[in-house]
Biopython code that builds the backbone (N, CA, C, O; Angstrom):
import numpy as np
from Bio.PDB.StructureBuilder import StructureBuilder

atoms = [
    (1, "UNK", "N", (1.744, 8.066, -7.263)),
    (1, "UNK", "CA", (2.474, 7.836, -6.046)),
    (1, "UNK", "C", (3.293, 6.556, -6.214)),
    (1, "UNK", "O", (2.949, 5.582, -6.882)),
    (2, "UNK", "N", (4.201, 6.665, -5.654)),
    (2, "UNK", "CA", (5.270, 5.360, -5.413)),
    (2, "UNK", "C", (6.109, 5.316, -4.317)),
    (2, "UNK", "O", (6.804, 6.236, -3.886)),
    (3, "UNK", "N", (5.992, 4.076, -3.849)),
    (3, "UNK", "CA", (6.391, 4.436, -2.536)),
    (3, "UNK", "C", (7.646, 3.347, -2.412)),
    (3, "UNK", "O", (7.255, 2.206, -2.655)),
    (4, "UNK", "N", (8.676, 3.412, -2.177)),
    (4, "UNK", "CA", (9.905, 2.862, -2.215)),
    (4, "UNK", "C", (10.722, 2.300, -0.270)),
    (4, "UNK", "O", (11.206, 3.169, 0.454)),
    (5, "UNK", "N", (10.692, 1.347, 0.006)),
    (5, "UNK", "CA", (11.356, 1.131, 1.625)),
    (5, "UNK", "C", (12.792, 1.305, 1.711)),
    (5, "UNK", "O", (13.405, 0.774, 0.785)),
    (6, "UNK", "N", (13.582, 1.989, 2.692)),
    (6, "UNK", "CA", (14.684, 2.709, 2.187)),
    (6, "UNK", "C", (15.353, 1.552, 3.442)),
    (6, "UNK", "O", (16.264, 0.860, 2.988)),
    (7, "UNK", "N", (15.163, 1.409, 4.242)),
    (7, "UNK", "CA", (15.208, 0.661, 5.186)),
    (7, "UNK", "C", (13.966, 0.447, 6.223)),
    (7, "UNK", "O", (12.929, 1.068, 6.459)),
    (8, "UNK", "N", (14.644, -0.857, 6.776)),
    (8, "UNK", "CA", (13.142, -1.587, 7.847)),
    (8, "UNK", "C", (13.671, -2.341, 8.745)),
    (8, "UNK", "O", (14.274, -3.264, 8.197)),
    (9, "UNK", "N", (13.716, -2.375, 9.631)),
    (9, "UNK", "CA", (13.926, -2.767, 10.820)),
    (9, "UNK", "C", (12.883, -3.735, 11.389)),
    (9, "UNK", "O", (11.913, -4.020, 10.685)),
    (10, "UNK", "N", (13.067, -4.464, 13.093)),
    (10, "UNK", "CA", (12.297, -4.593, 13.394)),
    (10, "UNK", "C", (10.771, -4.053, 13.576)),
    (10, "UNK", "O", (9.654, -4.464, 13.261)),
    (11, "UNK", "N", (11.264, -3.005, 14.197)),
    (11, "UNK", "CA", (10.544, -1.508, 14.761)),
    (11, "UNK", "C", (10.526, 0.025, 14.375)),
    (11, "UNK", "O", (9.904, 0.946, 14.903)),
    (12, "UNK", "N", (11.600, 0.024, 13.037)),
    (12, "UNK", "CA", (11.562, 1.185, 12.452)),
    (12, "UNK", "C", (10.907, 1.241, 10.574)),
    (12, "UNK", "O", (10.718, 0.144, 10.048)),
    (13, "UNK", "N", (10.720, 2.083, 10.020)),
    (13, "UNK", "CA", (10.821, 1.994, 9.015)),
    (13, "UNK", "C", (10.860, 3.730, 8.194)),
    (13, "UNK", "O", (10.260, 4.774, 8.449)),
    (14, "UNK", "N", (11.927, 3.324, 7.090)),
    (14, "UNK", "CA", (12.081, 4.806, 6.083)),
    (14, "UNK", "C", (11.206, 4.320, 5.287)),
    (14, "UNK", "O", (11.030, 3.102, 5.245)),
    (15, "UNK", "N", (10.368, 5.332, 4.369)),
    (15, "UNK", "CA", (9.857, 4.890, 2.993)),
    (15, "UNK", "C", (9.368, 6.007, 2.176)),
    (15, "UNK", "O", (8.281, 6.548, 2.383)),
    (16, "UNK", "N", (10.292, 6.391, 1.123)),
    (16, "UNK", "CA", (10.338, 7.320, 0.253)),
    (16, "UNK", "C", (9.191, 7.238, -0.207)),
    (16, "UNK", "O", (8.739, 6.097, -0.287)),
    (17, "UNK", "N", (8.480, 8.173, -0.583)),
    (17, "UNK", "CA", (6.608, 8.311, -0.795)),
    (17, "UNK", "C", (6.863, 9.430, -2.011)),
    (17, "UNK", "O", (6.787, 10.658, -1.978)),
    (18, "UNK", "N", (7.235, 8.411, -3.214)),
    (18, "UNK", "CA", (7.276, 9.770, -4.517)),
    (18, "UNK", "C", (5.951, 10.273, -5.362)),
    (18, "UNK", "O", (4.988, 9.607, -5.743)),
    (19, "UNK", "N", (6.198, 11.507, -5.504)),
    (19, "UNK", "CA", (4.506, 12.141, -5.655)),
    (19, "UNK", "C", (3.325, 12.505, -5.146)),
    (19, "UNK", "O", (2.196, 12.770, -5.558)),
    (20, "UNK", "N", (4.140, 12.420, -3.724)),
    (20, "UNK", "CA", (3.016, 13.210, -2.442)),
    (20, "UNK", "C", (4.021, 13.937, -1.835)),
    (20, "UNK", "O", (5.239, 13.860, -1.997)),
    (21, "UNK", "N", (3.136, 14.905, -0.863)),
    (21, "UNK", "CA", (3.426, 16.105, -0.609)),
    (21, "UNK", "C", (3.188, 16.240, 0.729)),
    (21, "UNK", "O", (2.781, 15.186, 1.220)),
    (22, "UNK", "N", (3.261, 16.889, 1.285)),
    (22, "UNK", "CA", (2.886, 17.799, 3.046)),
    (22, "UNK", "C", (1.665, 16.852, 3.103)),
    (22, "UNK", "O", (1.764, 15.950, 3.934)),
    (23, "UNK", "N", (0.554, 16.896, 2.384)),
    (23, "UNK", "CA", (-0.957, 16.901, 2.412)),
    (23, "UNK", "C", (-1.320, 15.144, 2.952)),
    (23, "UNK", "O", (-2.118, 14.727, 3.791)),
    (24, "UNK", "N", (-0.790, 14.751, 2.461)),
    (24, "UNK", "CA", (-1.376, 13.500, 2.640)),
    (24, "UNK", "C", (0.029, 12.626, 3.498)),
    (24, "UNK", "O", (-0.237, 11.532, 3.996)),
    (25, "UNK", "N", (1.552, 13.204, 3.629)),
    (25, "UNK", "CA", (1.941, 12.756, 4.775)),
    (25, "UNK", "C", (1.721, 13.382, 6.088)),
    (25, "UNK", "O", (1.830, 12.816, 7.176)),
    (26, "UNK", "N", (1.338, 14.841, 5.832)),
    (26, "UNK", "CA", (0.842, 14.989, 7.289)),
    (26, "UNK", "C", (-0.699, 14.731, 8.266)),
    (26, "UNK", "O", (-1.218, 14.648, 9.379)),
    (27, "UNK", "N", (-0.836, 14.702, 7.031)),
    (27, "UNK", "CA", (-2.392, 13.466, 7.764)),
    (27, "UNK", "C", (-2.104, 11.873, 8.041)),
    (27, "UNK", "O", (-2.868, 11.293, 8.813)),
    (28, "UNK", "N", (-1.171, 11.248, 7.517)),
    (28, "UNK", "CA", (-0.452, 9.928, 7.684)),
    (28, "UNK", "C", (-0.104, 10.266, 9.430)),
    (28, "UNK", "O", (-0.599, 9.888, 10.492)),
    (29, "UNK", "N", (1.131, 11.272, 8.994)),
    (29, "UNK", "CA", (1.895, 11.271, 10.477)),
    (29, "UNK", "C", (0.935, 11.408, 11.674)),
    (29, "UNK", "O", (0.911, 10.808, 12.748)),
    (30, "UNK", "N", (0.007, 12.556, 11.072)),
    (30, "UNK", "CA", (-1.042, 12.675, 12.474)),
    (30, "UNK", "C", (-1.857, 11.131, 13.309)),
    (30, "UNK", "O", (-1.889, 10.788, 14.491)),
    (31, "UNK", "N", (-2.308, 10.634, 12.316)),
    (31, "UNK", "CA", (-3.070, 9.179, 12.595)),
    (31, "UNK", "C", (-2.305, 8.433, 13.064)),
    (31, "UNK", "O", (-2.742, 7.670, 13.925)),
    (32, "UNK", "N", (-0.690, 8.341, 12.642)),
    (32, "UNK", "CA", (0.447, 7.468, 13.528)),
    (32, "UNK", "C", (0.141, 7.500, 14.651)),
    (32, "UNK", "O", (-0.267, 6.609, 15.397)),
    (33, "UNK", "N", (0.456, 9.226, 14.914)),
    (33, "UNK", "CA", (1.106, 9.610, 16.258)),
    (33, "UNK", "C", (-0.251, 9.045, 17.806)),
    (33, "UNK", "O", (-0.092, 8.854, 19.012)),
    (34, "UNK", "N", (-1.503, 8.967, 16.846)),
    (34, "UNK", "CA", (-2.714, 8.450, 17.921)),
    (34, "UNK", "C", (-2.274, 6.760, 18.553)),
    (34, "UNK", "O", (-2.471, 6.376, 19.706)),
    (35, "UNK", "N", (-1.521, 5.795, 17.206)),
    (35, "UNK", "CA", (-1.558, 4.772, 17.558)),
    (35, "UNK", "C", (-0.720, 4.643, 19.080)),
    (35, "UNK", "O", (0.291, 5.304, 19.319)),
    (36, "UNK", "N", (-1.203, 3.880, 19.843)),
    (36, "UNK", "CA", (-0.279, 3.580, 20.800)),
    (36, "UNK", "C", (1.081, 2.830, 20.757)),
    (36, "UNK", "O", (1.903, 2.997, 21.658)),
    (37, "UNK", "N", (1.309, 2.017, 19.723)),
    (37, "UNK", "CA", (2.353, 1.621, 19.605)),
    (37, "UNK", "C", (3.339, 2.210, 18.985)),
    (37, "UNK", "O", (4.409, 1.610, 18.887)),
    (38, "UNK", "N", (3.166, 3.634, 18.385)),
    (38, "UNK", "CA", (4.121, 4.437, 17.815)),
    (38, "UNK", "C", (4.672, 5.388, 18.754)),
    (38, "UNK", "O", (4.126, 6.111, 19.588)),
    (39, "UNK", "N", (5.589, 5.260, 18.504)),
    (39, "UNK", "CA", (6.893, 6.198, 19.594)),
    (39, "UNK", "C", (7.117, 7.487, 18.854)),
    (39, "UNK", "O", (6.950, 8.580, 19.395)),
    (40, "UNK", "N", (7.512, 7.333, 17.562)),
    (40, "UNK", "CA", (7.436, 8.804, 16.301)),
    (40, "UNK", "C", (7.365, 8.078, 15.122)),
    (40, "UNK", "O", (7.896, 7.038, 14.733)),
    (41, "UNK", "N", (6.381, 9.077, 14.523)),
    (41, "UNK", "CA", (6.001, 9.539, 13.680)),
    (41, "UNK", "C", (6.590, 10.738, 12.650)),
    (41, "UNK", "O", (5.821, 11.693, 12.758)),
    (42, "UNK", "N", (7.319, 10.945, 12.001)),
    (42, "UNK", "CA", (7.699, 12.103, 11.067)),
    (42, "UNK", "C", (7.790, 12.061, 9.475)),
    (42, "UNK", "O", (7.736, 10.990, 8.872)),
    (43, "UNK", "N", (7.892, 12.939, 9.014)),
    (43, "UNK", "CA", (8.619, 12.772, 7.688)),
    (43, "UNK", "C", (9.240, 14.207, 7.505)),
    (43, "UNK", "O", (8.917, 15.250, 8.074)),
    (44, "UNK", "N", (10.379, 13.950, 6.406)),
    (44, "UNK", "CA", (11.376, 15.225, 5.606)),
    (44, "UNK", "C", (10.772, 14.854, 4.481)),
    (44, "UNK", "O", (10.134, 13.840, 4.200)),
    (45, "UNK", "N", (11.176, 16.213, 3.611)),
    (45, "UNK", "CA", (11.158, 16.769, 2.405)),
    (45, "UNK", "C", (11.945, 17.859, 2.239)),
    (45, "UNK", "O", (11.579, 19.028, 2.366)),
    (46, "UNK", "N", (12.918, 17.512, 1.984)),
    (46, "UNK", "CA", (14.382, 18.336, 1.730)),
    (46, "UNK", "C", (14.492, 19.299, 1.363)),
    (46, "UNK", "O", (14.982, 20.172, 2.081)),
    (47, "UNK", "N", (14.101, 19.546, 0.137)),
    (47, "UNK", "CA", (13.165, 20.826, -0.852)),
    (47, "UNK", "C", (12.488, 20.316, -1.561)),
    (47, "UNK", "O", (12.628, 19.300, -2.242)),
    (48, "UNK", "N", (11.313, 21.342, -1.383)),
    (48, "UNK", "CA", (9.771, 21.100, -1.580)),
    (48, "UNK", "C", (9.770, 20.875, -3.367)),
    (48, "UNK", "O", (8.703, 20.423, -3.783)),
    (49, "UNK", "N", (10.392, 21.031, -3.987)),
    (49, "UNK", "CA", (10.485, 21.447, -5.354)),
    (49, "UNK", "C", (11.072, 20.014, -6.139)),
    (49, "UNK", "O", (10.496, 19.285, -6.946)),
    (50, "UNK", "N", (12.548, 19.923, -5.519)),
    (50, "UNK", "CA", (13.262, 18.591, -6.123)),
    (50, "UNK", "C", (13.590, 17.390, -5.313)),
    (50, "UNK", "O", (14.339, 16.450, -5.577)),
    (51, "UNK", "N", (12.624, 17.711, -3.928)),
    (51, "UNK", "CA", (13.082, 15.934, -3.169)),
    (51, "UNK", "C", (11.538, 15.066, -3.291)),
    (51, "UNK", "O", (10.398, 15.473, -3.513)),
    (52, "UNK", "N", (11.985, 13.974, -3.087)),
    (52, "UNK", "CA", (10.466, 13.156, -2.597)),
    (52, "UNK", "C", (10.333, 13.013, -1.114)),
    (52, "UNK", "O", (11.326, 12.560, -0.544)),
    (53, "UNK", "N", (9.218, 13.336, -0.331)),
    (53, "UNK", "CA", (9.140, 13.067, 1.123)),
    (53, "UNK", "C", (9.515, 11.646, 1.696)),
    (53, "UNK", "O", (9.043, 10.676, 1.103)),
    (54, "UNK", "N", (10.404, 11.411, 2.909)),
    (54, "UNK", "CA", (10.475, 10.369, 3.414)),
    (54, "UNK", "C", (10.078, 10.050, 4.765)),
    (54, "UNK", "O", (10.458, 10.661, 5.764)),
    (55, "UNK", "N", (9.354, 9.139, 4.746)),
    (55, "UNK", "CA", (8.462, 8.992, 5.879)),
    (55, "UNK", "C", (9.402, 8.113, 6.924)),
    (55, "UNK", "O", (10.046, 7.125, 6.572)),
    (56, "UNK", "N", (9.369, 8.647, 8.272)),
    (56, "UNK", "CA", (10.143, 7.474, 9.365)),
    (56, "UNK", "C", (8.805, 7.512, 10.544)),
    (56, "UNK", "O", (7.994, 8.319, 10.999)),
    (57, "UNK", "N", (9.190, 6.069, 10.678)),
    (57, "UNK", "CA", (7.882, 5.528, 11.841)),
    (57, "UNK", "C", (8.644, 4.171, 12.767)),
    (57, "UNK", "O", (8.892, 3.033, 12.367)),
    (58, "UNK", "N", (8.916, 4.852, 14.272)),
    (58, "UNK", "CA", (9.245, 4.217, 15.282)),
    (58, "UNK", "C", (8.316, 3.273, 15.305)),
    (58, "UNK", "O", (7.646, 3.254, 14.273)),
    (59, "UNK", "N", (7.970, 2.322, 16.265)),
    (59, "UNK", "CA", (7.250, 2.094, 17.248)),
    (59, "UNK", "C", (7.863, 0.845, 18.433)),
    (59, "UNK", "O", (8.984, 0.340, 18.384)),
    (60, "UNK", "N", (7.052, 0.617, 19.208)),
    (60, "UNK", "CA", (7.333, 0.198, 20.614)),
    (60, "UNK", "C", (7.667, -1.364, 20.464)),
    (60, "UNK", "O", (8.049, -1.960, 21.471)),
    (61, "UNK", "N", (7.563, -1.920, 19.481)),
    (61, "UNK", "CA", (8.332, -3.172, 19.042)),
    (61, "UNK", "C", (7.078, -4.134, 18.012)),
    (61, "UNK", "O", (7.105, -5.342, 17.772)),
    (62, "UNK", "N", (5.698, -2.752, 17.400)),
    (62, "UNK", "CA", (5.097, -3.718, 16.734)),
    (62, "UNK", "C", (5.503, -3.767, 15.310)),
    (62, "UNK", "O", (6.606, -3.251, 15.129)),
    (63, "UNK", "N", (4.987, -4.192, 14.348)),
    (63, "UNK", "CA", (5.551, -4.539, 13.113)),
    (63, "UNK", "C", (4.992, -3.048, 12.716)),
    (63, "UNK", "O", (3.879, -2.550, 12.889)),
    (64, "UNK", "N", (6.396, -2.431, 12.014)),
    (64, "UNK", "CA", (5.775, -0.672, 11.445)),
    (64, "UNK", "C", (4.975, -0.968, 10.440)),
    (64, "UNK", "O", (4.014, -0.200, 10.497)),
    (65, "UNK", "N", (4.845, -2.003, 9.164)),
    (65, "UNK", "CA", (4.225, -2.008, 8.262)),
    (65, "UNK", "C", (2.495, -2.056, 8.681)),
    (65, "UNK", "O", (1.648, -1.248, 8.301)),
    (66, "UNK", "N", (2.326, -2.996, 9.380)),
    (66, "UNK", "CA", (1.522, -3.167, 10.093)),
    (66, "UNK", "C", (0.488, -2.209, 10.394)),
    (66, "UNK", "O", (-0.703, -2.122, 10.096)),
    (67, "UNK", "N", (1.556, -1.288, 11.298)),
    (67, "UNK", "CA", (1.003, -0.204, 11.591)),
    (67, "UNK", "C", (0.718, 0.892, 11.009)),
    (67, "UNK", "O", (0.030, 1.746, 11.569)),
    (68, "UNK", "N", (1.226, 1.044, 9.737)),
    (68, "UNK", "CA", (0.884, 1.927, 8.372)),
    (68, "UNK", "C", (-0.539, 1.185, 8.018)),
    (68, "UNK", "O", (-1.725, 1.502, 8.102)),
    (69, "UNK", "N", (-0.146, 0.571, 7.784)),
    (69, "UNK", "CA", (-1.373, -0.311, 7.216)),
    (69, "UNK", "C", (-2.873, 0.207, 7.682)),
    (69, "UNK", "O", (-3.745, 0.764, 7.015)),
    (70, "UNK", "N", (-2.846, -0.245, 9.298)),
    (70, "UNK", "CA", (-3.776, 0.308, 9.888)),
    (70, "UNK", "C", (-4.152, 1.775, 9.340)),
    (70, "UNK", "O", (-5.070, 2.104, 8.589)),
    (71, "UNK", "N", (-3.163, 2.543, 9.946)),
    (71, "UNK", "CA", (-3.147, 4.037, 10.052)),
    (71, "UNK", "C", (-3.770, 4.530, 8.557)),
    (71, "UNK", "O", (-4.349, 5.616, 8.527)),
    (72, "UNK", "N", (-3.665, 3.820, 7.452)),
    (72, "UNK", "CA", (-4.017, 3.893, 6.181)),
    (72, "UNK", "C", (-5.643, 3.673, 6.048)),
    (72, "UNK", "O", (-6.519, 4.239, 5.395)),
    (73, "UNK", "N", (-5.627, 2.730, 6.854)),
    (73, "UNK", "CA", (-7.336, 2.424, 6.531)),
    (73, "UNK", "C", (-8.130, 3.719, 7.842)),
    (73, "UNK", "O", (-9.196, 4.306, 7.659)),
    (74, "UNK", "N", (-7.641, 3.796, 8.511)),
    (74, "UNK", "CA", (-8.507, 4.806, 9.627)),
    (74, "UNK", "C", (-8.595, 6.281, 8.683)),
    (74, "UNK", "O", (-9.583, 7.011, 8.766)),
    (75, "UNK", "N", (-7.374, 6.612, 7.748)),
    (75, "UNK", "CA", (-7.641, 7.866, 7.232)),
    (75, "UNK", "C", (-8.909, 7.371, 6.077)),
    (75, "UNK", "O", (-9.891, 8.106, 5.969)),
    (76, "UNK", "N", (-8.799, 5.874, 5.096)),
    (76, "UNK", "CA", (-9.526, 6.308, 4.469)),
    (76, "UNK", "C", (-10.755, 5.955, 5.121)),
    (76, "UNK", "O", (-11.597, 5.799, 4.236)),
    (77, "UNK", "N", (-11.330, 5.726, 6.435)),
    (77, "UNK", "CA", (-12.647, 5.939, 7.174)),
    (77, "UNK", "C", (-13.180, 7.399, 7.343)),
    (77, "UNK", "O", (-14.284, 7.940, 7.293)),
    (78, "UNK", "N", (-11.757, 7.829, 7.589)),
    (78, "UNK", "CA", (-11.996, 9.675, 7.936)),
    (78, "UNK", "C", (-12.283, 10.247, 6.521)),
    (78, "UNK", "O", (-13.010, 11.241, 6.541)),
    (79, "UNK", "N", (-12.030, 9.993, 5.772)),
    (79, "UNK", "CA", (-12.124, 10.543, 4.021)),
    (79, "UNK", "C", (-13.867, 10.157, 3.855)),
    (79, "UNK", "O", (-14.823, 10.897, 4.085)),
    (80, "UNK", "N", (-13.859, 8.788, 3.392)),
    (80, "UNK", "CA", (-15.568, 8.305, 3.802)),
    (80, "UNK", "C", (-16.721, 8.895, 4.353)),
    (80, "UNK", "O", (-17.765, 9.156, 3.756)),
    (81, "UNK", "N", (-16.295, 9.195, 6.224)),
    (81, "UNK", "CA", (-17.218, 9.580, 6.472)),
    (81, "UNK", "C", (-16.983, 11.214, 6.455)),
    (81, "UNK", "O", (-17.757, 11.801, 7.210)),
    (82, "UNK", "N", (-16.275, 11.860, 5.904)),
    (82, "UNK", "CA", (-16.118, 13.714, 5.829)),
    (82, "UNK", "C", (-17.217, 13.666, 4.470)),
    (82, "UNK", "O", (-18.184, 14.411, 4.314)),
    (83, "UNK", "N", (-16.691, 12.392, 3.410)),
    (83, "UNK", "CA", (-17.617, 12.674, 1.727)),
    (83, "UNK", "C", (-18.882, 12.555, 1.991)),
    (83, "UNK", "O", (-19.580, 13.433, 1.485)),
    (84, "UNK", "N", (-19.624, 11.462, 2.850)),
    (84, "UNK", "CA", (-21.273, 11.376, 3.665)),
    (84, "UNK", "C", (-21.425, 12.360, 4.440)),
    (84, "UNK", "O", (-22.621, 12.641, 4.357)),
    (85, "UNK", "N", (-20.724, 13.346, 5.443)),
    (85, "UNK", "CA", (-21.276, 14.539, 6.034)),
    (85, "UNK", "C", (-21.241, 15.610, 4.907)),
    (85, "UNK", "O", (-22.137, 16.433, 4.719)),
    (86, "UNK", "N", (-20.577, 15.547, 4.485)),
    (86, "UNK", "CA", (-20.647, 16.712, 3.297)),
    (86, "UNK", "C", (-21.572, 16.410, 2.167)),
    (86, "UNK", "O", (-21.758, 17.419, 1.489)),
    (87, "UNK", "N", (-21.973, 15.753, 1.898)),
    (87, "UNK", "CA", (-22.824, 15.317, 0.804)),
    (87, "UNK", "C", (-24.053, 15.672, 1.524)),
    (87, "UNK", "O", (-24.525, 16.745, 1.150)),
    (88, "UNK", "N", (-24.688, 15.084, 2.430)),
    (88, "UNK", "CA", (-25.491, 15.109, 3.755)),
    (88, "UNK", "C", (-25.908, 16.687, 3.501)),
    (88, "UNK", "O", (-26.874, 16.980, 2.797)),
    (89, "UNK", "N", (-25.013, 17.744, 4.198)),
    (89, "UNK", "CA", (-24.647, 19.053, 4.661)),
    (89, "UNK", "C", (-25.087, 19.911, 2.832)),
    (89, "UNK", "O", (-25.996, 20.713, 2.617)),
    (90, "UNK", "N", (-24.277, 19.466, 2.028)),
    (90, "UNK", "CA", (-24.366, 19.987, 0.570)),
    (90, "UNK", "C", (-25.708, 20.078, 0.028)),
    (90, "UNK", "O", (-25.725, 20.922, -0.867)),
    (91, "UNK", "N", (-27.013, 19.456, 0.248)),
    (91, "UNK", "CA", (-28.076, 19.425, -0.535)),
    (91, "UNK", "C", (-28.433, 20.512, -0.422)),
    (91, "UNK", "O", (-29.438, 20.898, -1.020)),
]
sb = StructureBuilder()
sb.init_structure("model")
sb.init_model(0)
sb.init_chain("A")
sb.init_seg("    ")
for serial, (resi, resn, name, xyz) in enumerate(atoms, 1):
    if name == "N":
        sb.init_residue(resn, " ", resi, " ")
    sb.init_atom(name, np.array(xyz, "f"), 0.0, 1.0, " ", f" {name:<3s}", serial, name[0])
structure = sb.get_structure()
């Protein structure tokens, strides 16, 4: 993965995410869209074959990095605790 800032704003930000796919930006976008300070949440992928996805994230005037940031650590809590219920569940 490599992730490139295409532009950044106060309150906005693009950021080309090369070598990921649907899978792991649409679990990004989903966890955005909970924060309260995000207004939208999206990303494109032009064609699935020869573009890299680009992620855009509004929010209500807090710092977007910020708020990736967060949104980054809550998925990998959700990853964590799915590998302990399943491990749990698996014996």
């Amino acid at each position: 993965m490599e992730l490139t800032i295409l532009n950044k704003t106060g309150n906005e930000i693009n950021i080309k995410v090369a070598g990921e796919t649907h899978t792991l930006l649409n679990m990004l976008k989903t966890v955005l869209l909970n924060n309260k300070h995000v207004e939208i949440a999206t990303y494109d992928i032009k064609h699935p074959t020869i573009s890299e996805p680009v992620l855009f994230v509004r929010t209500d005037g807090a710092d977007p990095i910020d708020v990736i940031k967060k949104a980054s650590k809550e998925m990998a809590k959700e990853c964590d605790d799915f590998i302990k219920l399943f491990k749990k569940k698996a014996k």
